[in-house]
C-alpha positions as CSV (number, residue, x, y, z in Angstrom):
1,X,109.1,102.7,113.4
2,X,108.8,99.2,112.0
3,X,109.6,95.6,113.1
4,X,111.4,93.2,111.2
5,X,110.5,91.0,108.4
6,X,109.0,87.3,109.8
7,X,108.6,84.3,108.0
8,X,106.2,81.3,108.7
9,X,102.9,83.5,109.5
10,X,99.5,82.8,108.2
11,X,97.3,85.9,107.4
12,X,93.5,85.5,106.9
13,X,91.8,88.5,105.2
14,X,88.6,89.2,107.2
15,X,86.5,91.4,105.1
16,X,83.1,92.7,106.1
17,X,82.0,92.6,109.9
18,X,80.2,89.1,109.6
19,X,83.4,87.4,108.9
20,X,85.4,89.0,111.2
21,X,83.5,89.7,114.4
22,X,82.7,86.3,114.8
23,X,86.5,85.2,113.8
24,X,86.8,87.3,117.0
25,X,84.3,86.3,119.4
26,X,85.4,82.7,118.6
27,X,89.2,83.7,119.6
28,X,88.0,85.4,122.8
29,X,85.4,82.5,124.0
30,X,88.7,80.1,123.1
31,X,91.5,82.3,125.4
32,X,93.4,80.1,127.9
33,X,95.9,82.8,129.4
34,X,95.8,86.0,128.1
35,X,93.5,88.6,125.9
36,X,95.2,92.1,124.9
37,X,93.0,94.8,123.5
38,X,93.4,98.0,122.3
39,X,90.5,99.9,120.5
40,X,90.1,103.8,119.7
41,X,86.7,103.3,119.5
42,X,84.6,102.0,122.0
43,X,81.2,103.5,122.8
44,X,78.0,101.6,124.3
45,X,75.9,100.0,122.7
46,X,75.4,96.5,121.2
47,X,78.4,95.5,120.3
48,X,80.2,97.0,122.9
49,X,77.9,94.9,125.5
50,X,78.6,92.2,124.0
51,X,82.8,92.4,123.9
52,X,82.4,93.0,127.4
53,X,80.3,90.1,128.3
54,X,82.8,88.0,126.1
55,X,86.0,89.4,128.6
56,X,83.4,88.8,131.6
57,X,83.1,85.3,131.0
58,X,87.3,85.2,130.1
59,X,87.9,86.8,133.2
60,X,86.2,84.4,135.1
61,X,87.9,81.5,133.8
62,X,91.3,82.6,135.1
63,X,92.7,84.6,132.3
64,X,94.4,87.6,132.3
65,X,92.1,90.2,130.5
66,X,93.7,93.6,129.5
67,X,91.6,96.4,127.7
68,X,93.2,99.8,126.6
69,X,91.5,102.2,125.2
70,X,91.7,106.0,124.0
71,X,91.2,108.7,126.5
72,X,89.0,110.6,123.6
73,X,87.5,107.3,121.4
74,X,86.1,105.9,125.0
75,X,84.1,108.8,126.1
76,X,80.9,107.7,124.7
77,X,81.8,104.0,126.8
78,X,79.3,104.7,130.1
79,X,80.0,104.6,133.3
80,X,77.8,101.4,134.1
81,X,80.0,99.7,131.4
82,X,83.0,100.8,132.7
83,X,82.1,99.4,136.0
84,X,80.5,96.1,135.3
85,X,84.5,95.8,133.3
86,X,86.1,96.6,136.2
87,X,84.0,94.3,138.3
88,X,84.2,91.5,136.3
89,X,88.0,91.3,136.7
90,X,89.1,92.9,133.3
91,X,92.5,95.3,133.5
92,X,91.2,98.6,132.2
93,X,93.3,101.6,131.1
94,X,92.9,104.8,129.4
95,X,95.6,106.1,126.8
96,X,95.8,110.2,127.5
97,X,92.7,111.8,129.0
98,X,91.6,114.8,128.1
99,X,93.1,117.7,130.1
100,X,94.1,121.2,130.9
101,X,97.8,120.1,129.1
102,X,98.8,121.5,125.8
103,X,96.7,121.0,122.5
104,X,99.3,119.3,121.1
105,X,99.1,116.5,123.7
106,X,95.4,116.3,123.6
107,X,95.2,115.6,119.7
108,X,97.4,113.1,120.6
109,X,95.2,109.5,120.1
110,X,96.0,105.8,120.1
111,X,94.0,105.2,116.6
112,X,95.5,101.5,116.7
113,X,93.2,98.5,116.8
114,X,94.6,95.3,118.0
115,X,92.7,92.2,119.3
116,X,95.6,89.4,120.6
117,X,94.8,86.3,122.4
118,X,97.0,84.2,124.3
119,X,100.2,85.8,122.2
120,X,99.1,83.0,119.7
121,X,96.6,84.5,117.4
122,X,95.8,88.3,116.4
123,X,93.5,90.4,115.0
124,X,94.1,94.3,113.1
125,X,92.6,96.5,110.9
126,X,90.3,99.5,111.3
127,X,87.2,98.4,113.3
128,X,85.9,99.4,116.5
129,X,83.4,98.3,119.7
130,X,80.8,100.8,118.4
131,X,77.7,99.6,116.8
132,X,78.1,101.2,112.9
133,X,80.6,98.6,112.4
134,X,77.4,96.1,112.6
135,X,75.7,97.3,109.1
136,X,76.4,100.7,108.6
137,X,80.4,101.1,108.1
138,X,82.5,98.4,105.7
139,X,85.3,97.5,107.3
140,X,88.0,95.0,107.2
141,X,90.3,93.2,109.2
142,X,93.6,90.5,109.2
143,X,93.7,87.1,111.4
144,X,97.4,86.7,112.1
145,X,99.4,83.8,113.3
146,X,102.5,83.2,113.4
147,X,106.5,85.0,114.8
148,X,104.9,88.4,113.8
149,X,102.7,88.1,116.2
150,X,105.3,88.6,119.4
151,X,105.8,92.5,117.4
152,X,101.9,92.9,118.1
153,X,101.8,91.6,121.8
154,X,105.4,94.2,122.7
155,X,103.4,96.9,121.0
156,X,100.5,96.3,122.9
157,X,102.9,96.3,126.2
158,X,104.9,99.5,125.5
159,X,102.1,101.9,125.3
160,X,100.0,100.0,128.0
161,X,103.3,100.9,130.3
162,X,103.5,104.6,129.1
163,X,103.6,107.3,131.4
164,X,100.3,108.7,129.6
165,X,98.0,105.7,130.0
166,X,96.0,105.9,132.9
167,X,93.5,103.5,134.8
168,X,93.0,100.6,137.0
169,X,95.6,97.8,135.5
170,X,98.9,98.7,137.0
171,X,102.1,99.0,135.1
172,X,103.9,95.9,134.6
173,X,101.0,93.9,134.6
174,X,102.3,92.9,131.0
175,X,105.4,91.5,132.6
176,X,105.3,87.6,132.1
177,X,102.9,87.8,129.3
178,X,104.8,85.3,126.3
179,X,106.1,86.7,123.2
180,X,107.1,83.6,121.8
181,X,105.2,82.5,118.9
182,X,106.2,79.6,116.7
183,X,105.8,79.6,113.4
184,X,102.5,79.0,111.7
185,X,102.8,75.6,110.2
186,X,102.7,74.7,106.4
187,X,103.4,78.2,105.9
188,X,106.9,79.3,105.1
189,X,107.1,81.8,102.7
190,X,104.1,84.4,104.2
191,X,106.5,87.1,105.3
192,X,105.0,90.0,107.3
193,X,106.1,92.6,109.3
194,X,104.7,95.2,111.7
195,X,104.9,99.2,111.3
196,X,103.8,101.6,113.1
197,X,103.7,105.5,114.0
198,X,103.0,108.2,116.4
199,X,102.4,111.4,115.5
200,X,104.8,113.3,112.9
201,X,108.0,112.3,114.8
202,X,107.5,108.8,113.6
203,X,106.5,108.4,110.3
204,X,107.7,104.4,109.4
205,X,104.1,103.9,107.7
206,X,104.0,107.2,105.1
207,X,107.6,106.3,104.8
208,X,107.2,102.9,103.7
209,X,104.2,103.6,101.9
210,X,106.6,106.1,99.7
211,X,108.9,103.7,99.3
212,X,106.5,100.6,98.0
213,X,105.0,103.2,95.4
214,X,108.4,104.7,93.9
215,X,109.8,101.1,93.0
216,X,106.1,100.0,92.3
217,X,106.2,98.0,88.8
218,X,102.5,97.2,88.4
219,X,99.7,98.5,90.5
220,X,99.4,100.8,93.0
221,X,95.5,100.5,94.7
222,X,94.9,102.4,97.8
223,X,91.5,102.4,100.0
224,X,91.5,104.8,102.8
225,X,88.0,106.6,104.5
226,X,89.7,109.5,104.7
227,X,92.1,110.8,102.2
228,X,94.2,114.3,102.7
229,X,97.1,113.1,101.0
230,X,100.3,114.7,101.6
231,X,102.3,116.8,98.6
232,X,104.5,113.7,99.4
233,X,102.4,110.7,98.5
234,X,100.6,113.1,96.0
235,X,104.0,113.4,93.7
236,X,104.6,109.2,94.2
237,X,101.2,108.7,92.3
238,X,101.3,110.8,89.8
239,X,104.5,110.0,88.8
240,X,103.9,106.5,88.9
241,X,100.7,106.9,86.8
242,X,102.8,108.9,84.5
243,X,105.2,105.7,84.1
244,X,102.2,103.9,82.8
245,X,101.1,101.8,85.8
246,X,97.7,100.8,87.4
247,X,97.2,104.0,89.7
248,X,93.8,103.4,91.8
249,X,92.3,105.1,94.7
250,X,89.3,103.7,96.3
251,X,87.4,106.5,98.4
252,X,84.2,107.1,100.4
253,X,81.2,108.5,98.5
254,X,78.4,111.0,100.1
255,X,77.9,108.4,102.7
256,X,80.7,109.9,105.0
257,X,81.1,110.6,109.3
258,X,83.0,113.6,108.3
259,X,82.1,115.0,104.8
260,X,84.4,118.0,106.0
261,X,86.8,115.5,105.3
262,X,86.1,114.5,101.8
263,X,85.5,117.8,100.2
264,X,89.5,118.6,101.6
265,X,90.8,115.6,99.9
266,X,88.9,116.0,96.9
267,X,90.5,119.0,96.2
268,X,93.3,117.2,94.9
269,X,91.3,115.0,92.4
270,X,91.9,117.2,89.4
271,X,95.6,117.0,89.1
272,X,95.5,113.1,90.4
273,X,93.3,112.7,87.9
274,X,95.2,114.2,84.7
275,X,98.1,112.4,85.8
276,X,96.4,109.6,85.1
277,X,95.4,108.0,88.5
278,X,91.9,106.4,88.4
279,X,89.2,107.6,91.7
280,X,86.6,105.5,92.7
281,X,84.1,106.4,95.1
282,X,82.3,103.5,97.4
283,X,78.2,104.1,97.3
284,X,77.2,101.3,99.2
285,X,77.8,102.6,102.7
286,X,80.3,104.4,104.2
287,X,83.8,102.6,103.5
288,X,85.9,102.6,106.8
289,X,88.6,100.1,105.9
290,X,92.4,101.3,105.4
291,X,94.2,99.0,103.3
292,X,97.1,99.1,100.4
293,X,98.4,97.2,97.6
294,X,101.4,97.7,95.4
295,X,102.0,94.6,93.6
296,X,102.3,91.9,95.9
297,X,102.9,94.5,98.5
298,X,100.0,94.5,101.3
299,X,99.4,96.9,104.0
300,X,96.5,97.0,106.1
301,X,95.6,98.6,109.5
302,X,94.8,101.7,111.6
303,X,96.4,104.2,109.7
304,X,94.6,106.4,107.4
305,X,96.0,109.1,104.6
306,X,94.8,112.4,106.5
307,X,96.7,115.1,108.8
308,X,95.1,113.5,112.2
309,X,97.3,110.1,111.3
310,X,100.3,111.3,109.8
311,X,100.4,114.5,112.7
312,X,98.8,113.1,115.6
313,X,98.2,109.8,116.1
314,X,99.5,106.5,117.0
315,X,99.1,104.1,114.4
316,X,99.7,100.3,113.4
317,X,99.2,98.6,110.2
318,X,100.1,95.0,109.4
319,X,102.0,94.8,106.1
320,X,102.2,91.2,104.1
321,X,104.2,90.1,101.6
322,X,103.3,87.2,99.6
323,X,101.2,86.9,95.7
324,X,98.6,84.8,97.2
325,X,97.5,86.7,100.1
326,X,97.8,89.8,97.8
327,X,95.6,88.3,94.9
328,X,92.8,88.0,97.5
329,X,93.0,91.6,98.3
330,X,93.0,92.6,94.5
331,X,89.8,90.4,94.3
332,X,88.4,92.5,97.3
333,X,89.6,95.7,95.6
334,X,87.9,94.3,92.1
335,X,85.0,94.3,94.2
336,X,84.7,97.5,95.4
337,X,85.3,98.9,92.8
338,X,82.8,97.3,90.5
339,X,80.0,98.9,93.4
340,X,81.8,102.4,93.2
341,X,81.1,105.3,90.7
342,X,84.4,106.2,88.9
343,X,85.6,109.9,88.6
344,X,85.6,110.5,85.1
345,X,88.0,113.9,84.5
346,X,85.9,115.7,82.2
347,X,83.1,115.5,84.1
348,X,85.2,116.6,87.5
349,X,86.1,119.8,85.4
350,X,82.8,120.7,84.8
351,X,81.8,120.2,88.9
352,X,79.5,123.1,90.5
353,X,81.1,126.4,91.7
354,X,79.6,125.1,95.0
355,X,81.5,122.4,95.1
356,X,84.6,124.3,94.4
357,X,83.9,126.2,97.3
358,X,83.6,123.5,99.8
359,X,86.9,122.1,98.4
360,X,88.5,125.6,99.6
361,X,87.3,125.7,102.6
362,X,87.8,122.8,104.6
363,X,91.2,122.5,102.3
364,X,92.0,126.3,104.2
365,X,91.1,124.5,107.3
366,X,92.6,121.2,107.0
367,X,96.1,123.5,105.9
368,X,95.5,125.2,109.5
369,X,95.7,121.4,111.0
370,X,98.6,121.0,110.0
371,X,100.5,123.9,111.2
372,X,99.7,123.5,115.0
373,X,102.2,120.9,116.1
């Protein structure tokens, strides 16, 4: 599903947790009424301690502090910390606990990420409250302002009101919260709109992904942690690196949280790669971000190009469309890519049997994923 297209936002690319923790922290320490949070990821620790003591001292102040997190992405958030939330006035709920339901329910996550404060300014992308997105994970994220804004803080409200979310802020706590949000001023002309899915019934982000790189007339440069493409998506790029455009994917190297989940995606490397499509992999550190460009095109978010988003999970991405927003994400891409070790196809033909079988085997097992819904 997707919202509309708004004009008059302003979008700040955030790229790199020292830009956009802080951007954060300074949002929260400046709330007046309201603070909306959803997070997949939240486990104790550093950071974590210090996003609650941030909503502690919010709370006190008289505003209305809402936290929702995943029944699955929370479990490594303690019980003390869970507590001293609680205690410290902050509305806490859990999206779908674990339980003796069906699989197919239990696979079910809320992946989004979504920081909103006082319906005014917002924050998405693909970070967490766990501490690797200190130093050890590359992320990034988008400040938002503007009418879009209004689609983030109704998204928020739905799910926090769903039958599956469980905890200790009652339903309709949301109610009263404004959705009004003026336009940023001084700039008309940023459109934006948000998209999101859940689970293989609503697939708005693939969908417009598909779309953007079938009428694509330039570039199409994707970054995703965790690529299992599907035959879908697969088709759109090589076509369109057929046609003679700028086909890039930028891609995790060996520094991965689930190398299961590389060797599955790089299976498909040798026919992306004869069509023409260029594959970088990040060394640095483990790339986490999830962001797209086509053109002027920019999508960036919680979604990521494997079976757990596409088949399972509730996802949000923020999707811009303006040339000078998307020429600073092409600079960041430049970036990365100038730090990342290009797959060159004569030297991926020649890869180790060994690697071959890995490819096979969590390829067999990711195939298995995606026949349990």
């Amino acid at each position: 599903m997707r919202g509309i297209w708004r004009d008059g936002n302003h979008f700040e690319l955030l790229p790199e947790a020292s830009r956009f923790l802080p951007a954060m922290f300074e949002a929260l320490d400046g709330a007046e009424s309201s603070i909306l949070i959803e997070l997949y990821l939240m486990e104790s620790g550093r950071l974590a301690s210090a996003l609650i003591t941030a909503l502690e001292r919010a709370a006190a102040r008289g505003v209305t502090v809402m936290l929702l997190l995943d029944g699955y992405g929370a479990m490594g958030l303690a019980g003390e910390d869970r507590e001293r939330l609680e205690a410290g006035g902050v509305a806490l709920r859990f999206f779908n606990p674990l339980g003796f339901h069906s699989l197919a329910r239990n696979l079910t996550r809320d992946h989004r990420k979504l920081v909103v404060v006082d319906g005014r300014v917002a924050f998405t992308g693909g970070f967490g409250a766990v501490d690797e997105f200190l130093d050890a994970w590359y992320e990034v994220a988008v400040r938002i302002e503007g009418p879009v804004v209004a689609d983030w803080v109704r998204l928020f409200c739905r799910l926090w009101d769903s039958p599956l979310t469980r905890g200790s802020g009652a339903p309709g706590l949301v109610r009263g919260l404004g959705t009004a949000t003026p336009e940023a001023e001084g700039y008309r002309g940023m459109s934006g709109r948000v998209v999101w899915g859940q689970g293989y019934r609503y697939q708005a982000i693939r969908l417009s992904l598909y779309g953007r790189v079938s009428g694509a007339r330039q570039r199409i440069w994707v970054c995703t942690p965790y690529f299992v493409p599907t035959f879908g998506l697969r088709l759109r790029l090589a076509r369109a690196a057929r046609r003679g455009l700028d086909v890039r994917l930028l891609l995790p190297g060996e520094a991965h949280d689930h190398p299961g989940v590389r060797y599955a995606g790089q299976r498909f490397y040798g026919r992306l790669l004869k069509a023409g499509v260029r594959i970088f992999e990040f060394q640095p550190t483990f790339i986490h971000a999830k962001f797209s460009l086509v053109d002027d095109w920019v999508s960036l978010g919680s979604c990521n190009f494997d079976h757990w988003s596409l088949h399972w999970n509730l996802e949000a991405n923020q999707e811009v469309e303006n040339r000078r927003f998307a020429g600073e994400v092409a600079e960041l891409f430049e970036r990365h890519f100038a730090a990342s070790q290009e797959i060159e196809p004569a030297a991926w033909a020649r890869r180790p049997r060994w690697q071959r079988l890995k490819e096979w085997l969590f390829g067999s097992l990711d195939g298995m994923l995606t026949r349990l819904r």
